[in-house]
N, C-alpha and C positions, 0 to 999 in steps of 0.2 A: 589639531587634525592629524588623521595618519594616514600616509599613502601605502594603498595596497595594487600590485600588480596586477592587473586581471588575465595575467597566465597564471600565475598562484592558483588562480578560481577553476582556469582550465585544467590545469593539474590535479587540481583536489578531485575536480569529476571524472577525469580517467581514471584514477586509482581506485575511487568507488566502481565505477562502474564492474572493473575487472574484479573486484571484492565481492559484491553480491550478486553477482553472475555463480561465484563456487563456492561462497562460504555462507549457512545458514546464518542469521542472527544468534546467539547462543540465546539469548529468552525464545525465541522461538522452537529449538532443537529439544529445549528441556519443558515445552510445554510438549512437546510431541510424544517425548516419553513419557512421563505422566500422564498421558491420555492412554498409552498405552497399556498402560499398570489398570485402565478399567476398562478395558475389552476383555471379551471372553468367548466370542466363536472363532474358533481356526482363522476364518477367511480375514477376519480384521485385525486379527495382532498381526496375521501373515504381511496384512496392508503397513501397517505400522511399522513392524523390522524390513519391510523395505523402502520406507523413506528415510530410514535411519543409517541403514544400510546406502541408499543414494546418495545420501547427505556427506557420509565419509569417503564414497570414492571422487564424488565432486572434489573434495577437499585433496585430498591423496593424489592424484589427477590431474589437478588445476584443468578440469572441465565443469561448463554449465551443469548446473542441478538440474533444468530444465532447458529441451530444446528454444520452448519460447523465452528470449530473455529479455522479453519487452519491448514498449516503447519506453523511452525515458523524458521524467517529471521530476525539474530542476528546482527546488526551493532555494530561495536566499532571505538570509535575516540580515539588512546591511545596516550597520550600527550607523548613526545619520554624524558622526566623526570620522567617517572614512573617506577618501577621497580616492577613488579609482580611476586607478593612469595605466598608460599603456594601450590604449584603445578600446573598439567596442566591448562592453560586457555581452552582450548576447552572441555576438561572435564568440569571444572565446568559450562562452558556457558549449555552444556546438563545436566551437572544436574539440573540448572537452569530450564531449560526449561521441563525436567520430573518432578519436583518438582509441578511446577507452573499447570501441565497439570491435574496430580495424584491427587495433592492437592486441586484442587478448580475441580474436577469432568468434564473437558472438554474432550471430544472428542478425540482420539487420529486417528490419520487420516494419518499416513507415515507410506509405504512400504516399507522395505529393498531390493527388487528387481525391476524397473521396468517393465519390459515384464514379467519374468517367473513364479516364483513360488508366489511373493506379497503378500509374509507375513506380516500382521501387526507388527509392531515394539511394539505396546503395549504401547505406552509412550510419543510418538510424535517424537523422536528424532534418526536419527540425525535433528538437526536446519540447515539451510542453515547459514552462519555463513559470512561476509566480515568485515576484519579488515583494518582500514588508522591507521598511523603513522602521529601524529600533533604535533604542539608546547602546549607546557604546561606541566601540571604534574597532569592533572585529566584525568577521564576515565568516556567518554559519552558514556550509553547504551541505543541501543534503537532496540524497536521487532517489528515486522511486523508479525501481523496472517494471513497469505493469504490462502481464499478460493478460488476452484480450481473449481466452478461457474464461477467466471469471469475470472482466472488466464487461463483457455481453451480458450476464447475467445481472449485473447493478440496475436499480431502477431510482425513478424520483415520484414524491407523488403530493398535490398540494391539498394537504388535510384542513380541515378548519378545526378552529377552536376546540367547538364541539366533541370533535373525534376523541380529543386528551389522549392521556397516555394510552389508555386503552387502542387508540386507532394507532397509534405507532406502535405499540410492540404487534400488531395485526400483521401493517405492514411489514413490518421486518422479516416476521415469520415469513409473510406469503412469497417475498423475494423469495427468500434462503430456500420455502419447496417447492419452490417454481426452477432456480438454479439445480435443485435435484444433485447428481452427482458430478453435476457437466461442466460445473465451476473448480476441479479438484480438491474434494473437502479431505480432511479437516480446513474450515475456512478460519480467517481471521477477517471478523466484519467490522467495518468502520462505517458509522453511520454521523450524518448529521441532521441535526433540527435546530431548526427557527433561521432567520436570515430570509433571504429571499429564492428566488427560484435559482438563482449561479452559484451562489454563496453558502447555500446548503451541501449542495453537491462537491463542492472544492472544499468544507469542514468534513463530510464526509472521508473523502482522499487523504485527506490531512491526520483523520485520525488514526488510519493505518502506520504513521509514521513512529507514534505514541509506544513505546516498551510496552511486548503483554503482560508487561509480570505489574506495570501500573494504570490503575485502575481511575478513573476521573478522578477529579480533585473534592468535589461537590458528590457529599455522602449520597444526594438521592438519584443523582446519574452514575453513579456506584453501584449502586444497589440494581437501577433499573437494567446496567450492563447484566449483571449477575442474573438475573431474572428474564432478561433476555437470552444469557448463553442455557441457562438450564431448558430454557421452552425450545430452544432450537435442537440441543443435544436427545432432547425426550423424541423427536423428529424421529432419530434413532437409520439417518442417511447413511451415516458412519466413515470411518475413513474411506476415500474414492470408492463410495458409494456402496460399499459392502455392508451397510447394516448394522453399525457397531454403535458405540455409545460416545465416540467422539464426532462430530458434526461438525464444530465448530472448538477452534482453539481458546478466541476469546472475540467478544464483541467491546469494541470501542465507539463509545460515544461523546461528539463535541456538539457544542450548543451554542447558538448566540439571539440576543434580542430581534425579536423579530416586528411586524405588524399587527395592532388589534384584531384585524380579521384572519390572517395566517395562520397555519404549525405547517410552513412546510419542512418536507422529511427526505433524506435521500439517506439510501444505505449500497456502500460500494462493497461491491465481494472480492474477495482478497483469495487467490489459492494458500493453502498451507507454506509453502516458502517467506513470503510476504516480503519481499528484498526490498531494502531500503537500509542508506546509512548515511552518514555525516560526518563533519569536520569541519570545525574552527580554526579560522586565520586570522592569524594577530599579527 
């Protein structure tokens, strides 16, 4: 067994945090440009060189790409060898994530109530927090800043059988023009199918997390990404909403066994930034 500190854990999610608040993912930045390379009216390359252009003075700066820098969505992989000492884990995950929000000047954007009174928390926190039990004896941390720009614009929907592939690429599409430009595109869509009504929705989130430059593992959710991002870019929404021929960065999709009567589907919308990252403690 190995003992791991669960300020180790708090630390690792400050330093994220402060990370993809100002620095793009590199697969993300170089899919942007490459999208770029196939526009062609004034108004959307002009959209283009200036997230590329945003991208570097974030960086240059050390300021948020975006004023909204989320709520924050804590993933942990805790290998089932680990023994965490030192106190609560979900306390430090929040202190973590107050650290990171306080400490590097971003945005705190979580309400303690939703309908009523929606007090600002002041802090960011609580995090949305999902923990797996894995093999090993490390512990992968990894954050999701989600803006609620696009995170409004996600839907779910309980298809049946029936519908097949056909009713989920429908679906998909209809989110992404229904989101229109109001979701910040180029998007990066994560969707999920099968699982139940939570579980879809949380494969979805999840698959935001997935590199664009890798595509599912399973050749025909490969393929049907591929054929989903071309029907979305033919949409022709285009970078923030100017009409070009970028829509969409890339669409990911995860899957899991579902119910004989089921295909539920949930597809979460991602603005172009898409911030997430991770780190491994051993």
């Amino acid at each position: 067994m190995k003992k791991i500190e669960v300020e180790r854990i708090a630390q690792s999610i400050e330093r994220i945090c402060g990370q993809i608040a100002c620095v793009y993912d590199p697969d993300i930045l170089t899919a942007i440009c490459k999208g770029k390379e196939k526009e062609i009216s004034p108004r959307s390359i002009a959209a283009m060189d200036t997230l590329v252009q945003n991208a570097q003075i974030a960086v240059e700066e050390r300021i948020p790409i975006c004023q909204d820098t989320g709520l924050a969505i804590v993933y942990l992989k805790i290998g089932q060898e680990v023994v965490l000492t030192g106190g609560s884990l979900y306390e430090a995950v929040n202190r973590g994530v107050r650290n990171g929000y306080l400490g590097h000047y971003l945005r705190a954007s979580s309400v303690d109530d939703p309908i009523y009174e929606r007090k600002n928390t002041k802090d960011n926190t609580p995090a949305i927090i999902y923990t797996d039990i894995v093999d090993g004896d490390t512990v992968e941390v990894s954050v999701m800043a989600k803006g609620f720009g696009s995170e409004n614009k996600s839907a779910l929907k309980m298809l049946t059988p029936a519908d097949g592939e056909h009713g989920v690429i429908d679906f998909v599409c209809d989110t992404v023009a229904k989101a229109g430009p109001n979701a910040c595109p180029p998007f990066v869509i994560g969707v999920g199918v099968g699982g139940t009504f939570d579980s879809c929705a949380v494969m979805a989130k999840k698959a935001l997390l997935r590199p664009v430059s890798v595509s599912n593992a399973d050749e025909r959710y490969a393929d049907l990404e591929n054929r989903l991002l071309d029907k979305i870019n033919a949409m022709h929404i285009g970078p923030m909403g100017f009409h070009g021929n970028t829509t969409a960065l890339k669409v990911q999709v995860e899957y899991a066994p579902t119910h004989i009567a089921g295909l539920p589907v949930a597809v979460n919308m991602c603005c172009h930034v898409c911030r997430h990252g991770s780190e491994v403690i051993e």
